[in-house]
N, C-alpha and C positions, 0 to 999 in steps of 0.2 A: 611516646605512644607505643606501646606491645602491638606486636603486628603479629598474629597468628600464622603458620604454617600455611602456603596455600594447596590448595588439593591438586593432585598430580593427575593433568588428565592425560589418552592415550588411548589411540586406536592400532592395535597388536593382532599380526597376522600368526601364522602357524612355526613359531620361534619353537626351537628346543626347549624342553621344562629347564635345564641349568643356567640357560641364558635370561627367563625370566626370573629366576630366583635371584642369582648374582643383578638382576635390575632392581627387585622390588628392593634387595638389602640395600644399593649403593644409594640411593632417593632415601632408605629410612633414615640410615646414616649422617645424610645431609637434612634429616628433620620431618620431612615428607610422614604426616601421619593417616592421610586420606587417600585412599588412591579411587578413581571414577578410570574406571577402563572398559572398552568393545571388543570382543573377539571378532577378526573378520576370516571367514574359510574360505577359500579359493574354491573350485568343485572338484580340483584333483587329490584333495587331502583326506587321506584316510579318516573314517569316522572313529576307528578306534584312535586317532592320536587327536582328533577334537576331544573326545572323553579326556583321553593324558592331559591334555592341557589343563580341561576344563577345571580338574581335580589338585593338578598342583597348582593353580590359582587360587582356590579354597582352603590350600593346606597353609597358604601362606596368608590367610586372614583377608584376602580379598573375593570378592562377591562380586563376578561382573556385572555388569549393568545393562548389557546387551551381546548378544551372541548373535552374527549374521552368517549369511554361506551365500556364496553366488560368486560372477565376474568381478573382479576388482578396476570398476569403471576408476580413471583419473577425478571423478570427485566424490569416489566412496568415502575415502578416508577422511575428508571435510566435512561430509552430510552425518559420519556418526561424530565426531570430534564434537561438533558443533552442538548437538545433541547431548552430550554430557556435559558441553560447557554452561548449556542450560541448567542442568542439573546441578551441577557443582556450585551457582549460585553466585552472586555479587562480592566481588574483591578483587584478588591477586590469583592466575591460574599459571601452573608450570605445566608446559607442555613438551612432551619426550616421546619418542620411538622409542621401543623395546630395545634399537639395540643402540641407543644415542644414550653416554654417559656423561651430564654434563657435569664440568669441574669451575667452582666457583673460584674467586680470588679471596672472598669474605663470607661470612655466614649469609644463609637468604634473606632472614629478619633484615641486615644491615642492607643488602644489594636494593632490596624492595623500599627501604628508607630512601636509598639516593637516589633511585629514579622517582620518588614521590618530590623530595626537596628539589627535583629538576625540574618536577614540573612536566616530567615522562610517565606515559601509562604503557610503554612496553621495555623490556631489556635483548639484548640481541646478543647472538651467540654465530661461530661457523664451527663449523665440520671440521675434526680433523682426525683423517680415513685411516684406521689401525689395521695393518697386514700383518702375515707373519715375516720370520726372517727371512728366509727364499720368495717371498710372493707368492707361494702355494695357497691354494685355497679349502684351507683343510680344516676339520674342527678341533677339539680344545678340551682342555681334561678342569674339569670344575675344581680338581685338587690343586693344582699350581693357579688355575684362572684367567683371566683374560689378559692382562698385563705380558705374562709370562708368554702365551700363545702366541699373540699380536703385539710385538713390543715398538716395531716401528711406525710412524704417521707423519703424514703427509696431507699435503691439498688435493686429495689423487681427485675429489668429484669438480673442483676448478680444474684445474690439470689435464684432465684426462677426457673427462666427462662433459666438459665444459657447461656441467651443472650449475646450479645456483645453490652455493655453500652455506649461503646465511640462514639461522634462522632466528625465530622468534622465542625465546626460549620462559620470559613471563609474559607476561601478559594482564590488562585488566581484564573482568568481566565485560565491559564495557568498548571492547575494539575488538572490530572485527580481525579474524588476520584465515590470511590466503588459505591455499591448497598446499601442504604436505608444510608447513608454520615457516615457512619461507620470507614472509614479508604481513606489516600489517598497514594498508592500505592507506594514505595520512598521517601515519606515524612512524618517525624515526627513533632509533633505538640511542639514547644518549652516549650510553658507557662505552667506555674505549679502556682498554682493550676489551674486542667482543668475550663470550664466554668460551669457552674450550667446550664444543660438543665430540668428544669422541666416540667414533661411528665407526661399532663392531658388524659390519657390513659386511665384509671380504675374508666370507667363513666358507664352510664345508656344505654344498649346495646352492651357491649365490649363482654358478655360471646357469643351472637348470631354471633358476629362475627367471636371472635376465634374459633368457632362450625363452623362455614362455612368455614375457610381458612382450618381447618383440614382435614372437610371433602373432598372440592376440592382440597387441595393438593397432599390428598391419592388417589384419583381416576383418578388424571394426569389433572384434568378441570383447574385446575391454575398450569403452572410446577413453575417448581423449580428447579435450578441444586444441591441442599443439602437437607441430611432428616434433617438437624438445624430446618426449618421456620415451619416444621412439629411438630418435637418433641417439640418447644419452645411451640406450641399450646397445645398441650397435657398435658406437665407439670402445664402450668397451669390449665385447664379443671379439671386433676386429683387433683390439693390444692382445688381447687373451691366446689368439690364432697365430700373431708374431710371436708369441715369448711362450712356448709350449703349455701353454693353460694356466699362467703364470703372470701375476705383475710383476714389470720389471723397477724391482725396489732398488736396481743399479742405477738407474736412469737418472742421469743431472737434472733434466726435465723435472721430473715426478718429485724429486726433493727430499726422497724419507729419511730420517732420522732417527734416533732412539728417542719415547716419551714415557712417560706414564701417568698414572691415573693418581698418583701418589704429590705428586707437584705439577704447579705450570712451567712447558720449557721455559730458561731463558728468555729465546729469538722469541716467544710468544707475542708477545707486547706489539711491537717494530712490527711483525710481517704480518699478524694476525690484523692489525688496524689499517694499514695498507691496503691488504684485500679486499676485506669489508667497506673500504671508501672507495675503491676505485674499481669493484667487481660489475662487471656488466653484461651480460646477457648475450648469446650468442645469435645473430640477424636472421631473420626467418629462413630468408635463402641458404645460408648454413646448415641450419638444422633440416629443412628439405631436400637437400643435397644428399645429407646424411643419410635420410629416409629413403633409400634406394631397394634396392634388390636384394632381399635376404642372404646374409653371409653365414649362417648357420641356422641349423633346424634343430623345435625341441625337442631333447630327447627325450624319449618315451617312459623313462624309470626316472627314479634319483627327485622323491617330495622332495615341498617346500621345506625352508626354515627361517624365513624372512620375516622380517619386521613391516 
């Protein structure tokens, strides 16, 4: 049976034009000829770099499909996602952040065959968080590329974060799945090992932003129905405050190694399936804990470039 390309859905916040480009190509690449995407604006983001975007989105053959502005409530990003996936229509949907590169082990036609013959209507994928080599959080020159910038990854959002790394990375039309493609609700993702999503996150302006999502979190300007998306910010803000604005890529903890976008590591397989079976959620009291006393204020300068 020919199984057509599924359409690439995505809701994309104010990323650098190079980091959207090197996106749309690494998706063409692997086959992707549809892309359904939402611009969402923060209210701190220049209007002239909403134009930027909006322009190198068109130059590269895509036509978004919605452009919003406002607070980035905890379920913006579901209520437009969802809304394209409307649109995008009955089958197979691959769902990605702008700056999630996912690396398959097989062509998609063939991944989307084995979870059909499984008898699964979703495929599941984790995170695996690319720094540079000092753990500075600095940007990235499009001529060498992201590989070269960010060569090391790690489990830093388990890890660190004590996030929830998995995500849902196909999908049917036909199943619902969560807030930020983390999970789809009755459905378990068959394939082992999960997908490789590598998550160019821990770039040049991430620390301004998680400073702003903490602060409007804490102060109800963006909600949230969990203190999780709070504390996950703080956790990191407080390593950042240890290791002079810095992950510490030394750390036994954290685990980084050299990857890339070029091959699956080795260790993938083993630790990657591990994770993903045995990953569990940090207990309320935890993450409220977490949710304390502001350990840093945003700073006043320094836009977004988040995904």
């Amino acid at each position: 049976m020919l199984i057509t390309p599924p359409p690439l859905v995505s809701v994309i916040g104010p990323v650098e034009v190079p980091l959207l480009a090197a996106w749309v190509c690494h998706y063409r690449l692997l086959g992707i000829e549809r892309f359904l995407i939402a611009f969402h604006f923060p209210e701190h983001v220049p209007e002239e770099r909403r134009h930027e975007l909006l322009a190198a989105s068109r130059e590269l053959g895509i036509i978004p499909t919605a452009v919003g502005s406002g607070p980035w409530h905890e379920h913006t990003n579901g209520t437009l996602r969802d809304a394209l996936r409307q649109q995008a229509g009955p089958g197979w949907h691959l769902l990605a952040d702008a700056d999630e590169f996912q690396q398959y082990p097989v062509p998609l036609d063939e991944m989307i065959a084995r979870a059909e013959h499984a008898g699964h209507r979703v495929v599941g994928g984790l995170m695996l968080d690319r720094v540079t080599a000092d753990g500075s959080l600095t940007g990235w020159d499009p001529q060498t590329g992201l590989d070269t910038a960010y060569p090391l990854g790690a489990f830093l959002t388990h890890r660190l974060l004590r996030g929830d790394p998995r995500k849902i990375v196909l999908a049917h039309s036909g199943v619902a799945v969560a807030s930020g493609n983390h999970r789809a609700e009755g459905h378990r993702p068959a394939n082992r090992p999960p997908v490789a999503v590598h998550h160019f996150k821990w770039r040049d302006g991430v620390r301004q932003d998680i400073e702003r999502r903490a602060a409007h979190s804490a102060d109800g300007t963006w909600k949230t129905g969990s203190p999780a998306r709070l504390a996950e910010a703080r956790r990191l803000l407080q390593h950042l405050r240890r290791h002079d604005g810095r992950i510490a890529v030394d750390s036994p903890h954290l685990g980084f190694r050299p990857v890339s976008l070029r091959t699956v590591p080795a260790w993938w397989a083993a630790q990657a399936t591990g994770l993903v079976t045995t990953w569990r959620p940090p207990t309320a009291r935890e993450n409220q804990n977490q949710s304390g006393p502001m350990i840093s204020s945003p700073s006043p300068s320094g836009g977004s470039n988040r995904a």
